[in-house]
C-alpha positions as CSV (number, residue, x, y, z in Angstrom):
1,X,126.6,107.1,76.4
2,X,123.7,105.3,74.1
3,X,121.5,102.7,75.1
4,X,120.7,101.1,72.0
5,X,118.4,97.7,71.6
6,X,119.7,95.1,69.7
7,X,117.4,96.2,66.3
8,X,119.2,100.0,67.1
9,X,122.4,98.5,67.3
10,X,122.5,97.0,63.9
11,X,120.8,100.0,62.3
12,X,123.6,102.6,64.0
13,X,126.6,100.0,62.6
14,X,124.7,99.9,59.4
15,X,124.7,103.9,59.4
16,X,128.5,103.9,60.3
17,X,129.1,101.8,57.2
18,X,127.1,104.2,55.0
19,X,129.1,106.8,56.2
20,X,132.6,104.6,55.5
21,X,131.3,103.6,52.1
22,X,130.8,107.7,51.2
23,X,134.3,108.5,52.7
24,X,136.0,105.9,50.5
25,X,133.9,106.2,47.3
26,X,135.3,110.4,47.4
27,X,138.8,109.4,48.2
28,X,139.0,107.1,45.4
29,X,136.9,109.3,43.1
30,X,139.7,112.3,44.1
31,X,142.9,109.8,43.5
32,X,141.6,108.5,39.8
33,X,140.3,112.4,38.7
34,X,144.3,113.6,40.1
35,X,145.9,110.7,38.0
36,X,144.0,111.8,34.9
37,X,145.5,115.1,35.7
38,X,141.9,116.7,36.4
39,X,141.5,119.2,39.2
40,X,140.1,118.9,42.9
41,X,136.7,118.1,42.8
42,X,134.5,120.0,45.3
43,X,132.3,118.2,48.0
44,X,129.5,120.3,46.2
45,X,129.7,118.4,43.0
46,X,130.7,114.7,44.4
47,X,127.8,115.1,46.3
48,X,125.6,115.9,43.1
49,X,127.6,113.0,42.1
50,X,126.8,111.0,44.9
51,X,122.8,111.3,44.6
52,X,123.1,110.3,40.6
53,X,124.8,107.6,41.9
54,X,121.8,106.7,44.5
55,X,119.2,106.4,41.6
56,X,120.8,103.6,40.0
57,X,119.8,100.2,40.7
58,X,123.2,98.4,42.4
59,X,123.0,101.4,45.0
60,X,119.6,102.2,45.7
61,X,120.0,100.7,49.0
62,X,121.9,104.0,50.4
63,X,118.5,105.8,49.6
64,X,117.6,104.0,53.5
65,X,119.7,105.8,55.5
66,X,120.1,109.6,55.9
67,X,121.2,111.7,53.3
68,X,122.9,113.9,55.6
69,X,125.3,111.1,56.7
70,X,126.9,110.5,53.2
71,X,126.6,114.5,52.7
72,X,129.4,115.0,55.7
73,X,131.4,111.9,54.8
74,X,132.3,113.4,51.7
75,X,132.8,117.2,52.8
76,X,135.3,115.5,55.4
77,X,137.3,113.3,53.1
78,X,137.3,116.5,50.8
79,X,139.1,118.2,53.8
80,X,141.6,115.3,54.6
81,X,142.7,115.5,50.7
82,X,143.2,119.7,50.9
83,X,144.8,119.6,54.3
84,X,147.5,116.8,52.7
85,X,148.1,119.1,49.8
86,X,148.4,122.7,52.3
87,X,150.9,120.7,53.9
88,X,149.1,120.2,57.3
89,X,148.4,116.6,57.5
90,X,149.1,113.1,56.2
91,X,147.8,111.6,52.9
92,X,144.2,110.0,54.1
93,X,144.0,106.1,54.6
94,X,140.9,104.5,53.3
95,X,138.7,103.6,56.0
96,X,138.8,100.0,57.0
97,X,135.8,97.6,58.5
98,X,138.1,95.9,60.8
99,X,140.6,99.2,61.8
100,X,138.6,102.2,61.7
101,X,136.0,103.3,64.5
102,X,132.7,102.9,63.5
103,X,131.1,106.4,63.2
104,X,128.9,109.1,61.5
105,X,127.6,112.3,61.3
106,X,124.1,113.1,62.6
107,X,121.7,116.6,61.6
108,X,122.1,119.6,63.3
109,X,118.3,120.0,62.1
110,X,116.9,116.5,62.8
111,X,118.4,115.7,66.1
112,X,116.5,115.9,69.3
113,X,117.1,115.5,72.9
114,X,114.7,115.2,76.0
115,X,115.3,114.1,79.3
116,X,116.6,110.3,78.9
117,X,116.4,110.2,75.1
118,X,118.1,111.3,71.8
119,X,116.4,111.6,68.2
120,X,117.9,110.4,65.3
121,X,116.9,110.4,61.8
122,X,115.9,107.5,59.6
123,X,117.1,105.2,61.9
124,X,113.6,103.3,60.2
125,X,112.1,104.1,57.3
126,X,108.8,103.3,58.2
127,X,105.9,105.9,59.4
128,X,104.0,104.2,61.6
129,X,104.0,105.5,65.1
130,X,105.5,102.2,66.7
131,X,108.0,101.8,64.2
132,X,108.9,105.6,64.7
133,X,110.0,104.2,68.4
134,X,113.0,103.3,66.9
135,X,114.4,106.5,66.2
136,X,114.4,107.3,70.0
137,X,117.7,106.1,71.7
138,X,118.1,105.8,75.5
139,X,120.5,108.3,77.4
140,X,122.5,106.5,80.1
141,X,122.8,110.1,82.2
142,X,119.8,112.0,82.6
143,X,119.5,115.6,82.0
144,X,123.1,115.6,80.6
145,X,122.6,117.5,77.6
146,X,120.4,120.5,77.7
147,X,117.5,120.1,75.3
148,X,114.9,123.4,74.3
149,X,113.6,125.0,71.2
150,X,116.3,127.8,71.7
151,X,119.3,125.1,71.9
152,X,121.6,125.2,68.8
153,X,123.4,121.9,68.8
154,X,127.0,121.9,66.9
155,X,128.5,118.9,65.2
156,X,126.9,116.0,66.6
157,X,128.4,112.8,66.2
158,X,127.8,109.1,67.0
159,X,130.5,106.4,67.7
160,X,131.3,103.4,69.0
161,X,134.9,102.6,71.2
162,X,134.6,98.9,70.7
163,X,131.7,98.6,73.6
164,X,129.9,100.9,73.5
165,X,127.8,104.0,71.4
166,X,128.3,107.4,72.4
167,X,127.0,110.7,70.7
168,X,128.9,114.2,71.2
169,X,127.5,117.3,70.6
170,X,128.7,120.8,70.8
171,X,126.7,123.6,72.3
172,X,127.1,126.9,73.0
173,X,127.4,128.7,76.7
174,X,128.2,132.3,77.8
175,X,131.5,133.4,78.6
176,X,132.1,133.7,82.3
177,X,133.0,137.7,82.6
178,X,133.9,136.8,87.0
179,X,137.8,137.6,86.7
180,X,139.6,135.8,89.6
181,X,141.8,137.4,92.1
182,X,143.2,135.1,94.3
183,X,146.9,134.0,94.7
184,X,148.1,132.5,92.1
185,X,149.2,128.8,92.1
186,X,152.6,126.4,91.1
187,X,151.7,123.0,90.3
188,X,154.4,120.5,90.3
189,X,153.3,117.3,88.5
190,X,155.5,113.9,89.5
191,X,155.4,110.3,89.6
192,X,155.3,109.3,93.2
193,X,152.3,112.1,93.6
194,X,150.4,113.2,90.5
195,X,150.5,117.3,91.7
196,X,151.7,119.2,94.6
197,X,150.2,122.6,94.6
198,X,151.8,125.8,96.3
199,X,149.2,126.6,98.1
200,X,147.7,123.4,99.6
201,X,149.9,121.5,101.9
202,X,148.4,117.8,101.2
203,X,149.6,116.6,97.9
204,X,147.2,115.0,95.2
205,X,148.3,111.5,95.5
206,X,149.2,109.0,92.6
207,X,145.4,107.1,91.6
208,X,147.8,104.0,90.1
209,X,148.7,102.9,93.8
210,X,145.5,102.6,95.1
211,X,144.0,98.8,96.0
212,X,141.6,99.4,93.6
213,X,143.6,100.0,90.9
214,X,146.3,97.4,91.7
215,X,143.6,95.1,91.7
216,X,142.0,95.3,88.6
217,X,146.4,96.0,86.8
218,X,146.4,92.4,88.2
219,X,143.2,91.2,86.7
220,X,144.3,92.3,83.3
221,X,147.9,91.1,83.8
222,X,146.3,87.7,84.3
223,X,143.8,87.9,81.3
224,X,146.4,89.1,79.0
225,X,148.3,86.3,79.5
226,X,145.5,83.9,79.2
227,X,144.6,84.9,76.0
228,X,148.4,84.6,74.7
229,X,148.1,81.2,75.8
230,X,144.6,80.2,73.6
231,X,146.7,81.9,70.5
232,X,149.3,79.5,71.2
233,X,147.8,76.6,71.7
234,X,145.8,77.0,68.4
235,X,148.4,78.6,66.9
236,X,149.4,76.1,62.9
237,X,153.1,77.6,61.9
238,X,153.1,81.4,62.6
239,X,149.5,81.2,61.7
240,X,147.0,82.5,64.7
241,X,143.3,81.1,65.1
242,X,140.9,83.4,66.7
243,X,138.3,81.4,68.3
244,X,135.1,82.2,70.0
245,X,136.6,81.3,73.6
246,X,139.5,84.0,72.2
247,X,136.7,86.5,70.9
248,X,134.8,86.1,74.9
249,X,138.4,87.1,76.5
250,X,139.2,89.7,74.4
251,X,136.0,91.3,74.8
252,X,136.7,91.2,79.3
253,X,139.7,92.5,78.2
254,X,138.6,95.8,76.4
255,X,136.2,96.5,79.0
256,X,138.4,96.2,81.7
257,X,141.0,98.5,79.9
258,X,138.4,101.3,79.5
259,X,137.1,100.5,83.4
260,X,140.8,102.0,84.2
261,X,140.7,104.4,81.8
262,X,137.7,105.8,83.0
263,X,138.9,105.5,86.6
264,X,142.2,107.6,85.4
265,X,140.0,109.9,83.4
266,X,137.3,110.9,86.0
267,X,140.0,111.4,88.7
268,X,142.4,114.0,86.2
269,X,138.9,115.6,85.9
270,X,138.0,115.7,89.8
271,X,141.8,116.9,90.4
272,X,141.8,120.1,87.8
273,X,138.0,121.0,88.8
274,X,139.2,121.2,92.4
275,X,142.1,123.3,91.8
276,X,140.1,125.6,89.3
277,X,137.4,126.1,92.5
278,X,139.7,127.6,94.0
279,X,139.9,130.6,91.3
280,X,143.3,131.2,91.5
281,X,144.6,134.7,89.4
282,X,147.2,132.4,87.5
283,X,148.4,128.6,87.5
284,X,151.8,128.1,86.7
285,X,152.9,124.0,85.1
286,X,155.7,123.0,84.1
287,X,156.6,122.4,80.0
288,X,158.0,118.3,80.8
289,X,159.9,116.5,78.4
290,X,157.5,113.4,78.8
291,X,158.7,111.6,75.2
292,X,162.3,112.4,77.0
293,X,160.8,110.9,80.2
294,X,159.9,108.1,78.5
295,X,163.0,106.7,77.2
296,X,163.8,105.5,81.1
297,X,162.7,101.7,80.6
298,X,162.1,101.6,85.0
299,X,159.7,104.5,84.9
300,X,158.1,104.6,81.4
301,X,154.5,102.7,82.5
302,X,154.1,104.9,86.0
303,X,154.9,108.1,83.6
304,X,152.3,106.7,80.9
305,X,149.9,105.8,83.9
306,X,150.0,109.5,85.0
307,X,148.5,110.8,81.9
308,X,150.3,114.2,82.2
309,X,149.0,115.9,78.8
310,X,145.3,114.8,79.7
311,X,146.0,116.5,83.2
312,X,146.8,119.6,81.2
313,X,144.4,119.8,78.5
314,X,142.1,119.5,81.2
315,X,143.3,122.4,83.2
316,X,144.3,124.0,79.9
317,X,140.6,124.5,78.9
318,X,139.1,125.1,82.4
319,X,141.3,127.9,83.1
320,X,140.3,129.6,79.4
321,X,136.6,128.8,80.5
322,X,137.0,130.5,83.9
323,X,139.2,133.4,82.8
324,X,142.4,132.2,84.7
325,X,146.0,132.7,83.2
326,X,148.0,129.5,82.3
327,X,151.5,130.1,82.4
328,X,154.0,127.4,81.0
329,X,157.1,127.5,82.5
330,X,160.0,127.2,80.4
331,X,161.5,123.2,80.3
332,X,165.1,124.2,81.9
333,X,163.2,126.4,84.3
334,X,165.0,124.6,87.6
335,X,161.8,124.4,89.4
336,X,163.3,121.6,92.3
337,X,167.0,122.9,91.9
338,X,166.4,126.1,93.1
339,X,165.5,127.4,97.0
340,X,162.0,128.9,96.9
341,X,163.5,131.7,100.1
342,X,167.1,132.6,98.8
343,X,167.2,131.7,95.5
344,X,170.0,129.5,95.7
345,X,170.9,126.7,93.0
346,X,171.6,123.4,94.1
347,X,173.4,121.8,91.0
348,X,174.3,118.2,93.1
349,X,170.3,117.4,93.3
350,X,169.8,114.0,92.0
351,X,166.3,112.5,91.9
352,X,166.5,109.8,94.7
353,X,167.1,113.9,97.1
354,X,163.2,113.6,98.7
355,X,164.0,116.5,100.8
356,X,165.7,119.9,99.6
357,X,168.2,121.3,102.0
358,X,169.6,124.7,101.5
359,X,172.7,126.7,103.2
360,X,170.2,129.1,104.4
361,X,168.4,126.7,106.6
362,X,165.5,125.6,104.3
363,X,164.5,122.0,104.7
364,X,161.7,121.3,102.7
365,X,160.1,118.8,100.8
366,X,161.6,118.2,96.9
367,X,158.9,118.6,95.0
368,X,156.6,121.3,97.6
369,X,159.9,123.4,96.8
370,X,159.3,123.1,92.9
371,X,155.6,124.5,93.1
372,X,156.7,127.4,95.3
373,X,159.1,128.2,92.7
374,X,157.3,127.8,89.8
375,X,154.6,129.7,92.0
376,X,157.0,132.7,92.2
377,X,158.0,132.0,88.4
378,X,154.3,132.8,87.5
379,X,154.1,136.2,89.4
380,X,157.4,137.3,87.3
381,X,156.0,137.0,84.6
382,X,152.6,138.5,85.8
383,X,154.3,141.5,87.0
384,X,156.3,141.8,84.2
């Protein structure tokens, strides 16, 4: 996360709009030359384009910001236009002020990183040396990104969620060649608990029904509605006013949502990292039907609270980082029907049945009885 002064602020939305203005100019330019039946213009020669375009008069003002920010706004809208035409994406949407997310590319070349600051180019365009400060953006984390002359930096970007400015940047690491050869582990993911691993007897508990948590739902439940009531009470037909008092609220309520994002977020991330410590040989999840799941108007919030495909993207790429096997078990797979000893199928289940009993004398909790399984599933297929 950025740290921008007020003068950086305006200079970075300024930048974002530069980039916006490029986007839209080569989506329009690629609409009017495929109505006059021409053919698809490279980035190569909008961008020649581009810089004619630069020397005239009524656009000279682009000539302030970076060239390498209207460079990649045009190579990416040339992409979105081929990728509708291949048949892997949707027709690109003009980028609006209000809508879209404010943000640009930055220079692989230019771009600079120390300790607690980041580098970016022509923030200013003057040359002295206290004007130059400007350039120089503070780093809320210190030592976060690894800076050196023998760094290579990847596609840096910087954006802005609605509060604040963030930069992301790839770079790259060696491959960790350690293969692991512990017991492999099921991982049954639920609502009342967010995972119950085979291995571990505690189970990772649900983050959404802690006090802190609660506290804050209840704090935006109460905002929420006190913004629905300013609209209404300055509300003229099915016209809305948006006041000041309207723009204050609305701001306490975006930074409260990303305050329990971020909670949700950094606990997914302290869950995986923990079960990845362990450097298990495999980790078998299950392939839910969460669009199915959420069809049941009772349980629809707690299953979108959960975040179950951020819990495995997360644990998707750690394992692949770590050299661990992910193995997907199949969606009928019937992980809680079935006894983890004998192998016996329980078809009466139904989901209030916390505890599994078995006519071999297992007694067992539901869902500790689905990671076994799915535990057992995984060394199948391993052996197989």
């Amino acid at each position: 996360m950025l740290k921008p002064n007020n003068k950086q602020k305006i200079k970075l939305f300024q930048s974002a709009g530069v980039s916006r203005f490029a986007y839209n100019w080569t989506l329009s330019r690629q609409q009017e030359n495929y109505k006059n039946d021409g053919k698809f213009i490279s980035d190569s020669e909008l961008r020649k384009e581009f810089t004619k375009l630069k020397q005239t008069e009524e656009y000279k003002w682009l000539n302030n910001y970076s060239n390498n920010i209207t460079k990649q706004a045009i190579k990416d809208a040339c992409d979105a236009y081929l990728k509708f035409f291949k048949g892997l994406s949707k027709f690109p949407k003009f980028k609006s002020r209000k809508r879209s997310a404010p943000k640009f590319y930055v220079d692989t070349e230019k771009i600079q990183f120390n300790k607690t600051h980041v580098k970016l180019e022509k923030l200013t365009t003057s040359g002295k040396r206290n004007k130059q400060k400007l350039n120089w953006l503070g780093l809320c984390e210190r030592g976060r990104i690894p800076y050196g002359e023998k760094i290579k930096y990847i596609n840096p970007r910087v954006s802005f969620d609605g509060l604040n400015w963030w930069i992301s940047v790839g770079i790259e690491y060696e491959d960790t060649k350690e293969i692991p050869t512990n017991e492999g582990i099921g991982i049954d993911l639920g609502i009342e608990k967010l995972a119950i691993c085979s291995n571990v007897e505690k189970p990772y508990n649900n983050i959404n029904k802690t006090k802190k948590v609660k506290k804050l739902e209840k704090r935006k439940k109460r905002l929420q509605r006190k913004v629905s009531r300013k609209y209404e009470k300055g509300r003229e037909g099915n016209c809305y006013k948006k006041t000041n008092n309207i723009i204050k609220l609305e701001k306490k309520l975006k930074f409260l949502n990303q305050r329990l994002t971020n909670i949700r977020h950094n606990y997914s991330h302290q869950v995986t990292s923990e079960i990845i410590k362990r450097k298990p040989s495999f980790i078998v999840v299950e392939d839910l039907n969460v669009s199915g799941m959420m069809k049941n108007r009772h349980l629809s919030k707690a299953i979108q609270q959960q975040r179950f495909y951020e819990f495995f993207r997360q644990l998707q790429y750690k394992s692949e980082w770590n050299n661990i096997k992910l193995i997907v078990a199949d969606r009928f797979f019937p992980s809680s029907k079935r006894c983890s000893e004998c192998g016996n199928i329980n078809k009466d289940l139904k989901l209030k049945d916390r505890i599994y009993r078995c006519s071999c004398g297992l007694k067992i909790d539901r869902d500790k009885n689905a990671s076994l399984n799915l535990k057992n599933y995984g060394q199948l297929v391993i052996n197989q």
